[in-house]
C-alpha positions as CSV (number, residue, x, y, z in Angstrom):
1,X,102.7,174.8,26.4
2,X,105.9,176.2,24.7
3,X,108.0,178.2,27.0
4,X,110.1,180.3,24.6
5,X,106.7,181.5,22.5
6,X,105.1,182.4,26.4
7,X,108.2,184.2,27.6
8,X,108.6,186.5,23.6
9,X,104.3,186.8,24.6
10,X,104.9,187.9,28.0
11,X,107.8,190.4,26.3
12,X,105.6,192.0,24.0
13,X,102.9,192.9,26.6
14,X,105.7,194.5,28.8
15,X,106.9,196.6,25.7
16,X,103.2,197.3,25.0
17,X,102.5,198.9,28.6
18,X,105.8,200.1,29.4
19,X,107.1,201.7,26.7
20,X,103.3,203.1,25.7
21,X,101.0,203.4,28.8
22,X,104.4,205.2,31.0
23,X,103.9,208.1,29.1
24,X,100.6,208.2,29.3
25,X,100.2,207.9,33.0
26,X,102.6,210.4,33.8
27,X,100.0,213.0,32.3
28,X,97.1,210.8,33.3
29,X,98.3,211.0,37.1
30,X,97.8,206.9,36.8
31,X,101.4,205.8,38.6
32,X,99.7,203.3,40.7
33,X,97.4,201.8,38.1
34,X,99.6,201.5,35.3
35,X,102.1,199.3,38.3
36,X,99.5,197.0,39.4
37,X,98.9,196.3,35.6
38,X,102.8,195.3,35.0
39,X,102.7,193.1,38.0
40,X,99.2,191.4,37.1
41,X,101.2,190.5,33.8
42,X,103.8,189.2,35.8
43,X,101.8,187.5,38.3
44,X,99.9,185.8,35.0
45,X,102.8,184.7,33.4
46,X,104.4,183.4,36.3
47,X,101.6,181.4,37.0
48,X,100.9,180.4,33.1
49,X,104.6,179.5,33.2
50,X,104.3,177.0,36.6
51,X,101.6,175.5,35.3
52,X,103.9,174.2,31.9
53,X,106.1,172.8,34.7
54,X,103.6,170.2,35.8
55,X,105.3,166.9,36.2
56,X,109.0,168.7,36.1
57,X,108.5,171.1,39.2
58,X,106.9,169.9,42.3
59,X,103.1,169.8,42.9
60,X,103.1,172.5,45.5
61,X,104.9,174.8,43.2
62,X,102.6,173.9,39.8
63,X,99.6,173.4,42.0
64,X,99.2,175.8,45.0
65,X,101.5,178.3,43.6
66,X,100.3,179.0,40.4
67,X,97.1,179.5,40.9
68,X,97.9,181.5,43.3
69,X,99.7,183.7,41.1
70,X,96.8,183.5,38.9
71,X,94.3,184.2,41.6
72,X,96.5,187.2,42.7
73,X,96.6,188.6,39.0
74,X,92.9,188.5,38.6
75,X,92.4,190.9,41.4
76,X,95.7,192.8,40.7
77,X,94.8,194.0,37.5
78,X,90.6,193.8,38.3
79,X,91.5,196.8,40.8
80,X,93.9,198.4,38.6
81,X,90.8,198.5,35.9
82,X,88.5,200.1,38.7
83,X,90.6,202.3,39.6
84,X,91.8,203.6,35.7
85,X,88.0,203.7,34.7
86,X,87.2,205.5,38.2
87,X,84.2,203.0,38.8
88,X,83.5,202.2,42.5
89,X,84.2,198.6,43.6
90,X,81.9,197.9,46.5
91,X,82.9,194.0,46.3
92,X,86.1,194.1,47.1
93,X,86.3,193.1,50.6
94,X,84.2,190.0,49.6
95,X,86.2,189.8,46.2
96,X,89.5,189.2,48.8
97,X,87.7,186.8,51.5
98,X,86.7,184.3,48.5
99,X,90.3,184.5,47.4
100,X,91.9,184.3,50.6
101,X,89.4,180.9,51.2
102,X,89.9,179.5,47.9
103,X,93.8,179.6,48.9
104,X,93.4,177.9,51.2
105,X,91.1,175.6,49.9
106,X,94.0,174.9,47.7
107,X,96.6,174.1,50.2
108,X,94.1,171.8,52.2
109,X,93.5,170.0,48.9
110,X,97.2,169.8,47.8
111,X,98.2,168.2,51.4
112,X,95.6,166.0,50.8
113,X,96.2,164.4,47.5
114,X,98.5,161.8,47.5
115,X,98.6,161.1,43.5
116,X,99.0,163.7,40.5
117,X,96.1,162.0,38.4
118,X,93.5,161.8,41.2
119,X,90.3,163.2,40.1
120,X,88.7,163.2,43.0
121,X,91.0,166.1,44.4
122,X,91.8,167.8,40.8
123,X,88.5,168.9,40.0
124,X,88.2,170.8,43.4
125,X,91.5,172.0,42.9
126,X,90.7,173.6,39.9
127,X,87.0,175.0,41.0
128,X,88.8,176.7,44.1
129,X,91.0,178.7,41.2
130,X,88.5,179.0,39.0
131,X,85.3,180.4,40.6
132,X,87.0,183.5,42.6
133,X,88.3,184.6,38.9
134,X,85.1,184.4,36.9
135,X,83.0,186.1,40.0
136,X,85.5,188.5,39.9
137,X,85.1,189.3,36.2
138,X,81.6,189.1,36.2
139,X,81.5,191.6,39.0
140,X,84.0,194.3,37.5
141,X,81.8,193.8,34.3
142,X,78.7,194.1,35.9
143,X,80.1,197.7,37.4
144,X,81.5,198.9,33.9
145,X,78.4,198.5,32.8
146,X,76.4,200.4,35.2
147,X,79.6,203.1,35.6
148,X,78.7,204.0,31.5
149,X,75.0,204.6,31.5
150,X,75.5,206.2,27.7
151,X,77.2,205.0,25.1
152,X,80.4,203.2,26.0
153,X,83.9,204.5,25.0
154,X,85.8,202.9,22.7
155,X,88.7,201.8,25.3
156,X,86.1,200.6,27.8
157,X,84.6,198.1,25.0
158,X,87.8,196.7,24.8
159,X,88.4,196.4,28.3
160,X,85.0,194.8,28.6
161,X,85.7,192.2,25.4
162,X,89.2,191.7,27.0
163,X,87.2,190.5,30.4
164,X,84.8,188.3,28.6
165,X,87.7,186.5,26.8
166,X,89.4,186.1,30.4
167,X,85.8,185.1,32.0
168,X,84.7,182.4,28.8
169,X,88.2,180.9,29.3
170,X,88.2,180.2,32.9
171,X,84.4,178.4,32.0
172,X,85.2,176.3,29.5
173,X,88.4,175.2,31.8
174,X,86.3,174.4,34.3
175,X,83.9,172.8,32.2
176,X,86.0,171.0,30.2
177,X,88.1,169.6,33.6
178,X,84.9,169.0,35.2
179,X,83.5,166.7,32.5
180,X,86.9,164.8,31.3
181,X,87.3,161.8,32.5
182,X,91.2,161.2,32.1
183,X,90.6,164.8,35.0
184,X,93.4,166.7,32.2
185,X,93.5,170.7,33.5
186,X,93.3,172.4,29.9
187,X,95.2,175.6,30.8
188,X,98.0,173.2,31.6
189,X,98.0,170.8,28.9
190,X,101.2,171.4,26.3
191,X,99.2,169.7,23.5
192,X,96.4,172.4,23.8
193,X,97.8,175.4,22.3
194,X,94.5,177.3,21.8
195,X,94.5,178.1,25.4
196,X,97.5,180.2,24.6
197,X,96.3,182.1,21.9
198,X,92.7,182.7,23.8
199,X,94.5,184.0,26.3
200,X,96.6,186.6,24.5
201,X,93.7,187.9,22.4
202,X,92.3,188.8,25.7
203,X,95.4,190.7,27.0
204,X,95.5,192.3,23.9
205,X,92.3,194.0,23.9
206,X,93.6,194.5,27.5
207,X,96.7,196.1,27.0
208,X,94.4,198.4,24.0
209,X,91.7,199.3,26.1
210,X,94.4,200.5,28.7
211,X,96.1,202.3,26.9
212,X,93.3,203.8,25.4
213,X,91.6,204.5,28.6
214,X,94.7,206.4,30.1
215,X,95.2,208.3,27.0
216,X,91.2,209.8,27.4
217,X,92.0,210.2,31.1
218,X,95.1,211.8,30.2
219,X,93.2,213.9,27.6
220,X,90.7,215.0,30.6
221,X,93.3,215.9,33.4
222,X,95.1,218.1,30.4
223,X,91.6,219.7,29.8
224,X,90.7,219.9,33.6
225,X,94.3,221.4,34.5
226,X,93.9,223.9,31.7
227,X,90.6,225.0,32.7
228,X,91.6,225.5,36.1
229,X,94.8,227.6,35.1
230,X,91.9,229.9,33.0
231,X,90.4,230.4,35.9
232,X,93.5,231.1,38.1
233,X,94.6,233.4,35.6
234,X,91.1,235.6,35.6
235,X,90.9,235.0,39.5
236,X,92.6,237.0,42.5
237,X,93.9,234.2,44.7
238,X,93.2,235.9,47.9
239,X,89.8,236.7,47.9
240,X,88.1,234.8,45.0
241,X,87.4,238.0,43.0
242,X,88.2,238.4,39.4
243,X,91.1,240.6,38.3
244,X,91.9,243.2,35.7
245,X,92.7,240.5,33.5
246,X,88.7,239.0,33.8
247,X,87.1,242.9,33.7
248,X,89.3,243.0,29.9
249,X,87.3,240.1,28.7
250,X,83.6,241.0,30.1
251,X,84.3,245.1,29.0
252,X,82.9,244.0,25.3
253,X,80.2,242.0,26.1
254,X,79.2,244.7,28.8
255,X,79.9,247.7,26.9
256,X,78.3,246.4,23.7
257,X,75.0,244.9,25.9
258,X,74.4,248.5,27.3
259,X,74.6,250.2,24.3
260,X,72.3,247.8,22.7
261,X,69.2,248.5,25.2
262,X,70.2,251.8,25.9
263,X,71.7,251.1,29.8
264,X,74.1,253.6,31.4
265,X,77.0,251.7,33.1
266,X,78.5,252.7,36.8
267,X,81.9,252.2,37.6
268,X,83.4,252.8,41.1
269,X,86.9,252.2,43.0
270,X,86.7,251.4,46.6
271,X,89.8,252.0,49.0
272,X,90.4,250.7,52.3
273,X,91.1,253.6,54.8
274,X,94.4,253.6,56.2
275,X,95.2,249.8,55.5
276,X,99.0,250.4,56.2
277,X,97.9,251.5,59.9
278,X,96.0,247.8,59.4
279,X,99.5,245.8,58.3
280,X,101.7,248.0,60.7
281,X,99.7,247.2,63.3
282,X,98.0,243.4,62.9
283,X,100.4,242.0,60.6
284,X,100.1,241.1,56.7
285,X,98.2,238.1,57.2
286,X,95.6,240.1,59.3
287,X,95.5,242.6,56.2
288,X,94.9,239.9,53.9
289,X,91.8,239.0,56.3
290,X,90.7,242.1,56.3
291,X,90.6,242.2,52.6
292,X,89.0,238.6,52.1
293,X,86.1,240.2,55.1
294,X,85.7,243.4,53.1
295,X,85.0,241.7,49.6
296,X,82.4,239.5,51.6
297,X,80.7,242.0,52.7
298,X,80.5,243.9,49.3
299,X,79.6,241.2,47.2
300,X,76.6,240.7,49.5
301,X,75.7,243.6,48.0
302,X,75.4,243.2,44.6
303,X,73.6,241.9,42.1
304,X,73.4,239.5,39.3
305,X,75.2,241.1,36.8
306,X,77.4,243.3,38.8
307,X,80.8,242.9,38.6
308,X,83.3,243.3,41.8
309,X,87.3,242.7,41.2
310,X,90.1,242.9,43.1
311,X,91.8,246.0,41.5
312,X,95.1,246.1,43.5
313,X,96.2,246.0,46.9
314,X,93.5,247.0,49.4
315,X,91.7,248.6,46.5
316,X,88.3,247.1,44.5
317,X,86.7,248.0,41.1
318,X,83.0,247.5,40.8
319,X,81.2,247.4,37.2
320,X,77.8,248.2,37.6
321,X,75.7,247.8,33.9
322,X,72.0,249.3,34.4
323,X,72.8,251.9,36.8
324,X,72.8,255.4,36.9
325,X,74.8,257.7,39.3
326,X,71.9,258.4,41.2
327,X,71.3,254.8,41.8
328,X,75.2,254.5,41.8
329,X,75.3,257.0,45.0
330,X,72.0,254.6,46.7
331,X,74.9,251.6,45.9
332,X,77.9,253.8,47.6
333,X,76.1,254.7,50.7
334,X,75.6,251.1,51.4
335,X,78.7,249.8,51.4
336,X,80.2,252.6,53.7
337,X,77.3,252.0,55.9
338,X,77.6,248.0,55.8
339,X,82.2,248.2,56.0
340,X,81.5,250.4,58.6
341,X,79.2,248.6,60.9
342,X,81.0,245.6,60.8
343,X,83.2,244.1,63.1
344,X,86.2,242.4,61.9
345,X,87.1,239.1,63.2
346,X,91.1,239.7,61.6
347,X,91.6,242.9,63.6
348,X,89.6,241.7,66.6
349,X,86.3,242.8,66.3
350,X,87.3,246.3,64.8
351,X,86.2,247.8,62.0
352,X,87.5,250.2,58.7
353,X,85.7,252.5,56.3
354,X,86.3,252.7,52.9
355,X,86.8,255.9,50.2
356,X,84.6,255.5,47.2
357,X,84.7,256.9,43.8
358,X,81.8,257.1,41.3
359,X,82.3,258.0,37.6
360,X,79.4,257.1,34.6
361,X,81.3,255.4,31.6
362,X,80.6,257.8,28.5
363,X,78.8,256.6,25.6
364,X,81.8,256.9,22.9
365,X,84.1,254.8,25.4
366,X,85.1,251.2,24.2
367,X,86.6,249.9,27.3
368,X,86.8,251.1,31.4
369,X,90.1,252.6,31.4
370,X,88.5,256.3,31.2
371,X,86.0,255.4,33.3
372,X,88.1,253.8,35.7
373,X,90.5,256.5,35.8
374,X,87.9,259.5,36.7
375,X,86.7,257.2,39.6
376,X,90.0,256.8,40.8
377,X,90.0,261.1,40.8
378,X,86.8,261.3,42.7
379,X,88.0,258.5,45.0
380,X,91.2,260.2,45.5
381,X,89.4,263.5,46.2
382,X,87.1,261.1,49.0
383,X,90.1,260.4,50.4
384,X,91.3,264.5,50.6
385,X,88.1,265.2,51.9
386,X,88.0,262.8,54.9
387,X,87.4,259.5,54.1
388,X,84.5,257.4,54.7
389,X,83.1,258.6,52.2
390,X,82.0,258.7,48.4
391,X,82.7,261.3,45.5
392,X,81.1,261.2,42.1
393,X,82.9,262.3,38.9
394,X,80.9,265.6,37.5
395,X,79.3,265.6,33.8
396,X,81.7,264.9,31.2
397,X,81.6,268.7,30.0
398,X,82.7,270.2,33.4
399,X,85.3,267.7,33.8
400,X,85.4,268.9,37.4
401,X,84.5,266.6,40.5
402,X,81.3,266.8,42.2
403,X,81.9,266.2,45.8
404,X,78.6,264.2,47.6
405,X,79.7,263.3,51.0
406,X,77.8,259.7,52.2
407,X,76.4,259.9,55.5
């Protein structure tokens, strides 16, 4: 086997996953993966390399050693591939205990051979480093296979023609040491230079599917990271509610679905009475429980299409399409009753009221602002009045407040 064309090989699949799966695997959140590949290439050619060093080195070195290394390799980059693919790997304990045996098979058999040439311990030499590899293979395959129930990505058919090369070539070694008489290993034979290039046409389609594989994994962290940060960005972080930002987008679809069937649409703020006293008192942190216990309890409230945000600091907007006022006040009464029957865990067990304002969103109206600003009024007005209570914006004519206390 020629050194100097193994070593430039060996160079070229380094450049291959260094230089293009790196940057990939940074994005892809594949660190891990991408450094067991680089030392299964190194563990491969290391032992490739031992094995071209028969006669020159000493047995224990091109024997026990390299396949070893070779051994090593298989499972090296094996779980690299499980883990880049994401399939599960329930061999691998077993995977490890046939290695781990077939080691030391190796080192029994080594000790015990007394001459290079001696078939009878170089065909068990090479089954020990052969079997563990192809069951190996065969397993991982196997798994791809049943991982990809659909049609099979382009990078994973290249990972699973890159295994079959790996798997076919350990066979026919096998095979072909198994049935020569003159008991010639063909991987480590310097007149047999097909081995070489069998090889590297499997760690080509290796080093493609990788990098293929990391850039579609890469390509779904991007697209699960940005779907996220839309949903952050339309979410209040403290309670799970959607914002301002979220009642912008559904106002359309809302406005223009109620106008459609002919649907009056409710809006209401709610307040939390004298929250301050809550902060002053308990402490921000019992405040924010307070508000995460409050929106609980609302939401149970609601229904389907009923929309409760967080509208800004211990305040809450609720968008009710296919209400009326009169159903609206049915709504309001509720939720005092419910906030104020219930016993806070945050404060220890006790409890708050809320103010409410109602306002009806006006036909000609294209968004809630209007809306939302009359039911801040008659929420305002709750709060002159009292508290614990509700107050519902008048008819759009008066333009006056109409003051309905809730019992």
């Amino acid at each position: 086997m020629h050194t100097p064309t193994l070593l430039l090989v060996t160079a070229l699949q380094f450049v291959m996953l260094a230089v293009a799966a790196v940057p990939l695997m940074r994005t892809a959140g594949a660190a891990a993966l991408t450094r067991s590949a680089l030392l299964a290439v190194v563990l491969a050619t290391a032992g490739v390399a031992l094995f071209s060093q028969r006669g020159v080195l000493p047995n224990i070195f091109t024997i026990v050693v390299a396949n070893t290394c070779l051994l090593l390799s298989t499972q090296v980059w094996v779980g690299a591939l499980y883990g880049l693919c994401e399939v599960p790997r329930p061999t691998r304990k077993f995977e490890h205990a046939v290695v781990a045996l077939c080691i030391v098979g190796l080192s029994v058999v080594w000790a015990a051979d007394t001459s290079v040439g001696d078939i009878a311990f170089a065909k068990p030499r090479v089954v020990l480093a052969v079997i563990p590899m192809c069951l190996t293979s065969a397993w991982w395959m196997r798994a791809l296979i049943r991982a990809t129930p659909n049609q099979m990505s382009l990078s994973r058919r290249y990972l699973l023609v890159s295994t079959t090369f790996g798997l076919l070539l350990n066979l026919v070694r096998v095979v072909a040491f198994i049935v020569s008489p003159s008991g010639t290993d063909p991987i480590a034979s310097s007149a047999n230079g097909m081995v070489l290039i069998f090889a590297n046409v499997s760690v080509l389609f290796a080093g493609l599917g990788t990098m293929l594989e990391l850039e579609e994994r890469s390509r779904n962290t991007l697209r699960s990271v940005n779907a996220q940060l839309a949903v952050d960005a339309l979410t209040d972080p403290l309670t799970g509610l959607v914002n301002r930002r979220a009642m912008d987008r559904m106002a359309d679809g809302i406005i223009r679905g109620a106008r459609r069937q002919g649907w009056p649409v409710t809006v209401m703020l709610l307040d939390i009475d004298y929250f301050k006293r809550i902060n002053d008192r308990w402490g921000h942190p019992a405040g924010d429980a307070v508000l995460k216990e409050i929106a609980d309890v609302c939401t149970a409230r609601l229904r389907g299409h009923d929309v409760l945000l967080r509208w800004g600091g211990e305040e809450f907007a609720l968008i009710l399409p296919q209400c009326s006022l009169e159903a609206a006040e049915l709504v309001a009464q509720r939720f005092l009753a419910d906030v104020r029957s219930t016993r806070l865990k945050a404060i220890q067990g006790e409890g708050v009221t809320l103010s409410i304002g109602v306002a009806l969103l006006k036909p000609h109206e294209g968004d809630f602002d209007q809306a939302i600003a009359r039911a801040d009024n008659a929420m305002y007005e709750a709060k002159r009045s009292g508290r614990d209570r509700y107050v519902v914006y008048g008819a759009a004519e008066v333009g006056e407040p109409l003051k309905v206390q809730g019992e």
